[in-house]
N, CA and C of each residue as an Amber inpcrd file, in Angstrom:
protein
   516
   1.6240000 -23.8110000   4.0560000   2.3580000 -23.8550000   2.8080000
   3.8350000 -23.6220000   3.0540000   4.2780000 -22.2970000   3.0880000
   5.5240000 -22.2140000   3.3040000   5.7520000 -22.3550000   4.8620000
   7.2470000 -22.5380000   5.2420000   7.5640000 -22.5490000   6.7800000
   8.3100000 -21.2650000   7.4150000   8.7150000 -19.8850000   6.3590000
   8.8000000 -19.0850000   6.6490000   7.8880000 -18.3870000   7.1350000
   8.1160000 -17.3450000   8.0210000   7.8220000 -16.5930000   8.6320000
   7.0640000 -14.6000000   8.3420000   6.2640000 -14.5730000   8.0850000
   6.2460000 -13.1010000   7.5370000   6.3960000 -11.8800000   8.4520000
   6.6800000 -11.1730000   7.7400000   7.0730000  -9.6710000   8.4790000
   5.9250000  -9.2330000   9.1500000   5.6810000  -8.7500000  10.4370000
   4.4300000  -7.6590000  10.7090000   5.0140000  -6.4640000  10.4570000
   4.3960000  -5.9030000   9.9050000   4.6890000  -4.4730000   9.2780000
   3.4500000  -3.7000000  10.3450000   3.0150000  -3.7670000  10.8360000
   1.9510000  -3.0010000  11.6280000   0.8700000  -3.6560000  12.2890000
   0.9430000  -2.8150000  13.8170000   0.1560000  -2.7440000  14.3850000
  -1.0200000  -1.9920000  15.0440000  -2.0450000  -1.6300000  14.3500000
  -2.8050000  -0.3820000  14.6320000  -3.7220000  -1.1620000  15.4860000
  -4.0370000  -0.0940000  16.5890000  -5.1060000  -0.3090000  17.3410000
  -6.4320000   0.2490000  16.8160000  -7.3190000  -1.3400000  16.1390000
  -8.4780000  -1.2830000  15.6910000  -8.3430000  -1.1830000  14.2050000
  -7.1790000  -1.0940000  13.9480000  -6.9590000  -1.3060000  12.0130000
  -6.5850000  -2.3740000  12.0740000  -6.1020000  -2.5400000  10.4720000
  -5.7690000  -3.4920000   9.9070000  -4.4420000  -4.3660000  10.3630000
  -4.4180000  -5.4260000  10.2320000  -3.4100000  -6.1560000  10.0000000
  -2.1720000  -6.7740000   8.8060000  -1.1620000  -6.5570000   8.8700000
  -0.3030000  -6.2030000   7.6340000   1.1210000  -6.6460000   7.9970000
   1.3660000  -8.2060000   6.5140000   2.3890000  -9.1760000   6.9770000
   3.1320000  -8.4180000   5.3710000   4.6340000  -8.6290000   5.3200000
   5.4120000  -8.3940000   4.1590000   5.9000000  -9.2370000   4.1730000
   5.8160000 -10.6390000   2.8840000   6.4190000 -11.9840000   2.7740000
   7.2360000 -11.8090000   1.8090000   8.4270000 -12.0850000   1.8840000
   9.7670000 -12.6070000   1.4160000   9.9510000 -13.6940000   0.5120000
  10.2040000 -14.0290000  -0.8410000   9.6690000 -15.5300000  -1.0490000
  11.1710000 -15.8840000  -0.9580000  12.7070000 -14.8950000  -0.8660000
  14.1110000 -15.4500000  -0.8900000  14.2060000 -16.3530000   0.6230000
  13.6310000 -16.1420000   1.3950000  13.1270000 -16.8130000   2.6550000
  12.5630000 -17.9540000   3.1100000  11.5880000 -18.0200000   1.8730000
  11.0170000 -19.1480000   1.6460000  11.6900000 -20.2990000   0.7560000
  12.4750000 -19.6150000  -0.1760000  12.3900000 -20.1320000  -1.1520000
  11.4390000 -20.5740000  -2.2530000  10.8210000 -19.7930000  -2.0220000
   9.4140000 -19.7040000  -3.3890000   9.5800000 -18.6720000  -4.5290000
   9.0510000 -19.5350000  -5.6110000   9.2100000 -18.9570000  -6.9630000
   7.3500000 -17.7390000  -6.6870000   7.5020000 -17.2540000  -7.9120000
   6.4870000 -15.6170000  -7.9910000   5.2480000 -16.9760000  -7.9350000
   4.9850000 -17.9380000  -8.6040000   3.5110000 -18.6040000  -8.0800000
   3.4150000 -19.0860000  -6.4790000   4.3530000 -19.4880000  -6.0830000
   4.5080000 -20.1300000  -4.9260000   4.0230000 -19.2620000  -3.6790000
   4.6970000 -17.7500000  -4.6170000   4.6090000 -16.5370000  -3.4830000
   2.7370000 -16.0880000  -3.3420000   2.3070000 -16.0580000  -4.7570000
   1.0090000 -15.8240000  -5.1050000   0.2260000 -16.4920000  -4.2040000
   0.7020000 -17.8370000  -3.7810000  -0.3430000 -19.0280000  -3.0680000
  -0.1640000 -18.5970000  -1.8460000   0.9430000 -18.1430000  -1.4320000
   1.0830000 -18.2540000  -0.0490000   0.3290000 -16.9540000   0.3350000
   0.3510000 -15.9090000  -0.5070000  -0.0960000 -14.7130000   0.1690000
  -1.6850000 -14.7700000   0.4470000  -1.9410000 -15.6490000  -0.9020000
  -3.6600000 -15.7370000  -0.7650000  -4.0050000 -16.7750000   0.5360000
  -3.0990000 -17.7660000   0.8920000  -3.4710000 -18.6730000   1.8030000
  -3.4890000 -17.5200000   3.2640000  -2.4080000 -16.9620000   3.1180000
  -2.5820000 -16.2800000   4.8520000  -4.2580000 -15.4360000   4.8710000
  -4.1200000 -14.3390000   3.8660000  -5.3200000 -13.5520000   3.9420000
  -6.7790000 -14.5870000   3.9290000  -6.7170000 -15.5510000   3.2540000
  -7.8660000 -16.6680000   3.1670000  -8.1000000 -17.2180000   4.7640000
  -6.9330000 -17.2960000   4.9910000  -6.8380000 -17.9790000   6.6080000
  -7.4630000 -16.9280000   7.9730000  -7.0400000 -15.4840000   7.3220000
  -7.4210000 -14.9820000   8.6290000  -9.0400000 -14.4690000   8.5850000
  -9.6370000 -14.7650000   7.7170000 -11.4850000 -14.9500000   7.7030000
 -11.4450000 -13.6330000   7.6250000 -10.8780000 -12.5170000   7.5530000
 -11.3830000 -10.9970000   7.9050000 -12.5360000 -11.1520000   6.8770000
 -13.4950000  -9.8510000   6.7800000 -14.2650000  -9.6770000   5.8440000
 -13.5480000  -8.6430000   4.6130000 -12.7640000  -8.2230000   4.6210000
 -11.8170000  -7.3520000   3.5860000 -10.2960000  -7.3740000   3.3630000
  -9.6910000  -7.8300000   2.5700000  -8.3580000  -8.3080000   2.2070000
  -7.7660000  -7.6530000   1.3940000  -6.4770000  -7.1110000   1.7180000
  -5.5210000  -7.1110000   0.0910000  -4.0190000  -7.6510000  -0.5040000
  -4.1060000  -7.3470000  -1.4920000  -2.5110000  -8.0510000  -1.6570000
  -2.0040000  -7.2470000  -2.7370000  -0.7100000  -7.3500000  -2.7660000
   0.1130000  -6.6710000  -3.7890000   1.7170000  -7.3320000  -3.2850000
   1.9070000  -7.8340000  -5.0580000   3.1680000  -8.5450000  -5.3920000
   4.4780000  -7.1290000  -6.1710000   5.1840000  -7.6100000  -5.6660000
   6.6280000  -6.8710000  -6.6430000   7.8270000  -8.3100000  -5.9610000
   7.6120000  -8.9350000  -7.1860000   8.6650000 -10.2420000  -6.5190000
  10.3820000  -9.8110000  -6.6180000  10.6150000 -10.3440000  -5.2810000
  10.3360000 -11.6430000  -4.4160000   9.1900000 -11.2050000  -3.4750000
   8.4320000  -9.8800000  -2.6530000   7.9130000  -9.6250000  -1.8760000
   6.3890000  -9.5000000  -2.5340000   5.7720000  -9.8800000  -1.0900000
   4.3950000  -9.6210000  -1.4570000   4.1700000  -8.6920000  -0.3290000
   3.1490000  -8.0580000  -0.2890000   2.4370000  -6.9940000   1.1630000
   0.9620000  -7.8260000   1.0440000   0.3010000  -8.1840000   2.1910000
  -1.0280000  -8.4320000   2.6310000  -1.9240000  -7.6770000   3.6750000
  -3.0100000  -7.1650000   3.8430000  -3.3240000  -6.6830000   4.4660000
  -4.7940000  -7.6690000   4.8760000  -5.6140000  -6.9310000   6.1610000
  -6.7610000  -8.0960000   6.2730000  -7.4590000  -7.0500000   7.3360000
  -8.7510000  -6.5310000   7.2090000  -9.1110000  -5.6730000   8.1150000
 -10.9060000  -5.8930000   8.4310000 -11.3020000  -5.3880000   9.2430000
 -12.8690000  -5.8000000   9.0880000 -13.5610000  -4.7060000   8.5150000
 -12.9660000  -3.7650000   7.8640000 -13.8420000  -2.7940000   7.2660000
 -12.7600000  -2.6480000   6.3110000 -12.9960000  -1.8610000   4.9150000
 -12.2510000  -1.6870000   3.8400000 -10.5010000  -1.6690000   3.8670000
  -9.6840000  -2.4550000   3.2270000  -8.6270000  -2.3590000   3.2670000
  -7.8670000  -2.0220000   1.7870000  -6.7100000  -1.3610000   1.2190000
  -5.6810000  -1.6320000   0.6240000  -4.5150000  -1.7590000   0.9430000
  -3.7590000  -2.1960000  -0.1340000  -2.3790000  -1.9640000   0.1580000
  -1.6930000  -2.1340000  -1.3260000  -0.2320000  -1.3450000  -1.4630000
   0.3890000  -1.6760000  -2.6550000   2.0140000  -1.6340000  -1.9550000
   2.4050000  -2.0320000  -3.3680000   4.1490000  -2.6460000  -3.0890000
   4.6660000  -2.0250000  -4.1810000   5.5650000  -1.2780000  -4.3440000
   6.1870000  -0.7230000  -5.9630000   7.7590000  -0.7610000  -5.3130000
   8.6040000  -0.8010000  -6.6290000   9.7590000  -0.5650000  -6.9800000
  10.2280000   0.6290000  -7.4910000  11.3050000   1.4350000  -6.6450000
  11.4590000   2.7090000  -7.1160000  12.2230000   2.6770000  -8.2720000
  11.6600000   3.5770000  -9.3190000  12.4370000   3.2040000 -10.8210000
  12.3510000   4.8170000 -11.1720000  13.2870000   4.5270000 -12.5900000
  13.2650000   6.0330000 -13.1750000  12.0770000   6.1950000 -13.5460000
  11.4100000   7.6510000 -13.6810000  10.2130000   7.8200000 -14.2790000
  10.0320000   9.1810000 -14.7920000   9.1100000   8.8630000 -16.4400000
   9.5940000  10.0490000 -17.0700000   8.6130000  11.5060000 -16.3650000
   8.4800000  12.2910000 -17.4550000   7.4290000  13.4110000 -16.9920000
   6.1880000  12.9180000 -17.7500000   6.2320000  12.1790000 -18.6570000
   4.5930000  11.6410000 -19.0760000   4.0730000  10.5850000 -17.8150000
   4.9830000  10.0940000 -17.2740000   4.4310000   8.8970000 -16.2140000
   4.0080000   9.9850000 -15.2130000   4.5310000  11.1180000 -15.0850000
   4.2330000  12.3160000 -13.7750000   3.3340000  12.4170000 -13.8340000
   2.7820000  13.2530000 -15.5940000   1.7880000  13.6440000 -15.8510000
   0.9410000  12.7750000 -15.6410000   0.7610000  11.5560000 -16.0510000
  -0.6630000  10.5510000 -16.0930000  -0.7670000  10.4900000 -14.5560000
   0.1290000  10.7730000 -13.6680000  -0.6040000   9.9050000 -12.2890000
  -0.7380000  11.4710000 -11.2050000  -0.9360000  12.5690000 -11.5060000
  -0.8340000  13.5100000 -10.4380000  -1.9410000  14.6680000 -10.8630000
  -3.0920000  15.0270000  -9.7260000  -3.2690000  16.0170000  -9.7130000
  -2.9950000  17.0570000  -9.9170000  -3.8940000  18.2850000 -10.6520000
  -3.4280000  19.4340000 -10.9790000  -2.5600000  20.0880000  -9.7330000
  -2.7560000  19.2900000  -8.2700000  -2.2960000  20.5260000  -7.1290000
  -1.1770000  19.6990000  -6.9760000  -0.8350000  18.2670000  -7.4440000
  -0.2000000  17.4690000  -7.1470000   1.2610000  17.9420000  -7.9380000
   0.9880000  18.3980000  -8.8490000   2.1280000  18.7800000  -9.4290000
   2.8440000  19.6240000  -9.4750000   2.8560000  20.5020000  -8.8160000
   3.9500000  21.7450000  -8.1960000   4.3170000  21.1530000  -7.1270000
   4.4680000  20.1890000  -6.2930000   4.3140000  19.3930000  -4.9690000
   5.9420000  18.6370000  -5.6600000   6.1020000  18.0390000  -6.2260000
   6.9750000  16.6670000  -6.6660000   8.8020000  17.8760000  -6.8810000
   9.2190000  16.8480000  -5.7340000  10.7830000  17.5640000  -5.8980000
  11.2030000  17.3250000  -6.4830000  12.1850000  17.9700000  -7.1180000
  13.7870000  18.2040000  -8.0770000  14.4800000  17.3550000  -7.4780000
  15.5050000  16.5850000  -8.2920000  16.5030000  15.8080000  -7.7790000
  16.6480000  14.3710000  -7.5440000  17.3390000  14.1460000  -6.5900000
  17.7230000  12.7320000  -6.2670000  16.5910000  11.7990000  -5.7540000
  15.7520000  12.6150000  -5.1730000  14.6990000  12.1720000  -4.1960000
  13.4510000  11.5270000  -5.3680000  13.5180000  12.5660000  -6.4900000
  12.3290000  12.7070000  -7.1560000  11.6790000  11.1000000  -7.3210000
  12.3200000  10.7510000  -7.6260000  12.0650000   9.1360000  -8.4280000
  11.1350000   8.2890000  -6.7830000  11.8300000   8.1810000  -6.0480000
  11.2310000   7.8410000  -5.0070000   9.8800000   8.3230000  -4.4820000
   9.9000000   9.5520000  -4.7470000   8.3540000  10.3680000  -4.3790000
   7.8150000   9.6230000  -5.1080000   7.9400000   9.8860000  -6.5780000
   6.9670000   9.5060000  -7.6920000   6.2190000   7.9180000  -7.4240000
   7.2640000   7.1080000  -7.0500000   6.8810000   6.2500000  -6.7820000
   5.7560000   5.8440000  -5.2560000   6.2220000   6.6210000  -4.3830000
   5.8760000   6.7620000  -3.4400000   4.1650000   7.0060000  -3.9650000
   4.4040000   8.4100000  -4.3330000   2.9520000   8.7010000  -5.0450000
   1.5800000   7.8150000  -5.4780000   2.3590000   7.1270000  -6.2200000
   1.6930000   6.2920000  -7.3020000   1.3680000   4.9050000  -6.1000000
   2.1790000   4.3500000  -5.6700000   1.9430000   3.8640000  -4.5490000
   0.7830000   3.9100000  -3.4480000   0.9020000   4.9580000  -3.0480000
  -0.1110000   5.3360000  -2.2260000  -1.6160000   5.4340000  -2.9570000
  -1.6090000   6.0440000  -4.3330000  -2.8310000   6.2660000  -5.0000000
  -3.5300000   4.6260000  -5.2780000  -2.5040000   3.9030000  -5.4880000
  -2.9260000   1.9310000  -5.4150000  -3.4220000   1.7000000  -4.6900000
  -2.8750000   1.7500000  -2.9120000  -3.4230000   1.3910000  -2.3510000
  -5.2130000   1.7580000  -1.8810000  -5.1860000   3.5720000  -2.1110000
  -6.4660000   3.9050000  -2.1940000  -7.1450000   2.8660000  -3.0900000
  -7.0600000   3.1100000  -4.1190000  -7.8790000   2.5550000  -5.0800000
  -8.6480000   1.2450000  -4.6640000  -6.8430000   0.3570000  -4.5170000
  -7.8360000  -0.9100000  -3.8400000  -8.8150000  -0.8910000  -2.7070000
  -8.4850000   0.1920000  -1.5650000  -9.0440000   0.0760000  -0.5060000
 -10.4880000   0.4040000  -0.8470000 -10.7030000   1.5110000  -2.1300000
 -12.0460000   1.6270000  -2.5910000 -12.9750000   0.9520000  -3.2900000
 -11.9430000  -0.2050000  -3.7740000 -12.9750000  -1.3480000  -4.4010000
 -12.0360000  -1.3660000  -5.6760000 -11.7740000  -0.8950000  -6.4600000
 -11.0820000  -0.9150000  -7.8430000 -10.3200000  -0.5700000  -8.2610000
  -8.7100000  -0.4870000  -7.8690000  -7.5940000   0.7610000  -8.2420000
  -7.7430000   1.0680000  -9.7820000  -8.2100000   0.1590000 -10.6300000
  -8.7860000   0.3270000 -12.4420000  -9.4660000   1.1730000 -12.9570000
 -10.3210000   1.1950000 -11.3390000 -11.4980000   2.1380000 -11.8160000
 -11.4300000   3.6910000 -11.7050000  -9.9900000   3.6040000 -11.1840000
 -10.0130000   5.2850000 -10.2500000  -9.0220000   6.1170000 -11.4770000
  -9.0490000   7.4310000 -12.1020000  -7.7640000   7.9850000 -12.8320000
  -7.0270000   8.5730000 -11.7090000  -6.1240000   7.9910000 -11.9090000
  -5.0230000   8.6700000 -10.7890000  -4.9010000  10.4190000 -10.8270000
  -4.9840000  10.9310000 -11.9410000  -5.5440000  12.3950000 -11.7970000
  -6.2500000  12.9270000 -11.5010000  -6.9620000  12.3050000 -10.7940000
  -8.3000000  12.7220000 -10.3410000  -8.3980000  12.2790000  -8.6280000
  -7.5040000  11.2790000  -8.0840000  -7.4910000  10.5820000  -7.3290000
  -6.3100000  11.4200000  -6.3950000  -6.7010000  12.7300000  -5.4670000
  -5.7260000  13.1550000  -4.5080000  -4.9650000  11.7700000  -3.4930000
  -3.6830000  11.8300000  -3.6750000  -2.7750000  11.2400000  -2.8870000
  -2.2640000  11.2970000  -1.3320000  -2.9250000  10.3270000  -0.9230000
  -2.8240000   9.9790000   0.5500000  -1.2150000  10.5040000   0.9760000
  -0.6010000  10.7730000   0.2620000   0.9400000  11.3270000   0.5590000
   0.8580000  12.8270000   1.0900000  -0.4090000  13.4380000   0.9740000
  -0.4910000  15.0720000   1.0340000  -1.2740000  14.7130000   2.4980000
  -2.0330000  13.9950000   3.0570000  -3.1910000  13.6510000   3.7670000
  -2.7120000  14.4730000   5.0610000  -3.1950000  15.6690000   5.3910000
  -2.8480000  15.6450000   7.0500000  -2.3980000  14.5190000   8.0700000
  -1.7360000  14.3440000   8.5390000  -1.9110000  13.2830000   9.3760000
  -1.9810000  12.1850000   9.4060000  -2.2910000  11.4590000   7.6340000
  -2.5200000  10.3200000   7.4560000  -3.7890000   9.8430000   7.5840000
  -4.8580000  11.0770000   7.5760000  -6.1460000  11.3400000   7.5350000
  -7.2160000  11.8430000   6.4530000  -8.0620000  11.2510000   6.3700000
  -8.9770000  11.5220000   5.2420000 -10.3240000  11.5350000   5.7190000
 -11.1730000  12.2040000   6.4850000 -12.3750000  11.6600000   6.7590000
 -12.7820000  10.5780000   7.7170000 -13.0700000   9.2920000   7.5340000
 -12.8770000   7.8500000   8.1130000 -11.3160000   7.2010000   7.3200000
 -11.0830000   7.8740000   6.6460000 -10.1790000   6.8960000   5.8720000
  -8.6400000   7.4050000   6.4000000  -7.6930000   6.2840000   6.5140000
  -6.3190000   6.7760000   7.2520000  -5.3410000   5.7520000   6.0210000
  -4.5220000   6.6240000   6.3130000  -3.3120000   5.6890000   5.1890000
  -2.0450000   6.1500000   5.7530000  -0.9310000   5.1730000   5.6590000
   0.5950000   4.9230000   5.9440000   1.1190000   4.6170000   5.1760000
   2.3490000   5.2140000   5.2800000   3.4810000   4.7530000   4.3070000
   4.1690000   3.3700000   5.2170000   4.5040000   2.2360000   4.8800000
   4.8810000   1.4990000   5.6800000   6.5700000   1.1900000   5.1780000
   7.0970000   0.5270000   5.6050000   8.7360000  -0.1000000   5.9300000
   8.6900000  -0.9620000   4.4820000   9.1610000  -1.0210000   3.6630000
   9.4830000  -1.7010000   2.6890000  10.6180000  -2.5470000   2.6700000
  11.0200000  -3.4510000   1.5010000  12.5650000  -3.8820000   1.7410000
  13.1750000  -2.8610000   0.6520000  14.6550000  -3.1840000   0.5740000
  15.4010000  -2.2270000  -0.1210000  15.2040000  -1.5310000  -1.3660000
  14.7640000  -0.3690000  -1.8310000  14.5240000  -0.1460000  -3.2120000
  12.9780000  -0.4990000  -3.4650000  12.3060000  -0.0970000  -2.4230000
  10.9220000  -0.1970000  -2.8040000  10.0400000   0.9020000  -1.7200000
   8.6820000   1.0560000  -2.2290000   7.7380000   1.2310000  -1.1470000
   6.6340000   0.5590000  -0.8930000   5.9550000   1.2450000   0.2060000
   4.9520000   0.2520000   0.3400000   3.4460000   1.3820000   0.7060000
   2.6480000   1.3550000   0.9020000   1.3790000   2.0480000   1.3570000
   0.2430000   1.2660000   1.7750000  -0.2660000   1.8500000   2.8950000
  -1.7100000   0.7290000   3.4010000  -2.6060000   1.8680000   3.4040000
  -3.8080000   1.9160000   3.1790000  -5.2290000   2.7590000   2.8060000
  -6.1440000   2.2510000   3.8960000  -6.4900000   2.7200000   4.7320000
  -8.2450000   1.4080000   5.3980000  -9.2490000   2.4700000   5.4320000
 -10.4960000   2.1200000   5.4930000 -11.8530000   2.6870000   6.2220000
 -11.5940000   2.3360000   7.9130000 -11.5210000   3.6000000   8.6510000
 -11.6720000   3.2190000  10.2070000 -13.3380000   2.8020000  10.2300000
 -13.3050000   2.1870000  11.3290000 -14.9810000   2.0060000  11.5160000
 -15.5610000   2.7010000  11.8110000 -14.6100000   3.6280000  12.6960000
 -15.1980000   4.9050000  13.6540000 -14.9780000   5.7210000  12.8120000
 -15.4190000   7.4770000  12.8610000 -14.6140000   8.7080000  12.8030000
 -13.4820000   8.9900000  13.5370000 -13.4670000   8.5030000  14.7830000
 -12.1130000   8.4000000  16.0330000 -12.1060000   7.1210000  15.5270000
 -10.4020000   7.3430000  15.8680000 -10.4000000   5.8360000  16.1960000
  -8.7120000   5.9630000  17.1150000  -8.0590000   4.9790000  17.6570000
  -6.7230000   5.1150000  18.4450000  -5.7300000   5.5020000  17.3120000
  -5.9100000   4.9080000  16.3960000  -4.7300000   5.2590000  15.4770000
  -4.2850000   6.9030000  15.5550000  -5.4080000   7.6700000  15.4960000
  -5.2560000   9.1300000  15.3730000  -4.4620000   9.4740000  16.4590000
  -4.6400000   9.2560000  18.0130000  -3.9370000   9.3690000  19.1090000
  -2.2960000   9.2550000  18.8470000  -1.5080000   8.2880000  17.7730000
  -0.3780000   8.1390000  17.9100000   0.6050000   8.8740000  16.8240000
């Protein structure tokens, strides 16, 4: 479809795979971008896929055991948006200041990508849903999550099921 090129945003040994497409690059409008993201993940046969748009960028992920991923834009956000998306422990956690807006987002971010990686981000209340942002290590059990490289004024988060309990990722 397109002749641009996508970002690798990561390389885990034995995780997922994860491109960040550009559509100012391409020159693709928000459908154009939609097609292209579904064509790569369609293309690479994995058995578990995700995607998440904030145009011009899309994030894709493609793994053989459970994957998410989300893409947000850091914006102002009030204290009712706090309230709806944070755990009771979650909320003495969220800094004062300049930073705040970015966490929040960050937050909410990361709780997407869980979601998807669990089958339904719809299905999950984000208050209820501890944030891979607190995670030791980027560890949960089998489950590992990253904050990844975004473009300017955004974030990004990837969620997977390792196959293993070990796996190399933990090593780095």
């Amino acid at each position: 479809m397109s002749s641009a090129k996508p970002v690798a945003l990561s390389r885990i040994a034995g995780g997922p795979e994860v491109r960040l497409l550009d559509a100012r690059g391409a020159g693709l409008d928000e459908p154009a971008l939609r097609a292209w993201a579904r064509e790569l993940t369609d293309r690479a046969r994995a058995p578990h896929s995700a995607r998440s748009y904030r145009y011009p960028c899309a994030l894709i992920a493609w793994h053989s055991d459970l994957v998410g991923v989300d893409l947000e834009r850091v914006e102002p956000y009030s204290e009712a948006f706090h309230d709806s998306i944070c755990t009771p422990s979650e909320r003495g956690r969220i800094p004062d200041g300049a930073g705040r807006d970015a966490f929040l987002s960050s937050l909410w971010c990361s709780k997407e990508a869980l979601g998807k990686a669990l089958g339904d981000a719809l299905a999950y209340d984000p208050r209820r849903l501890e944030s891979p942002v607190f995670w030791p290590g980027g560890r949960a059990g089998r489950w590992r999550a990253r904050a990844l490289e975004a473009s300017a004024g955004h974030v990004a988060w990837l969620c997977w099921r390792a196959s293993t309990a070990w796996d190399a990722s933990a090593q780095h």
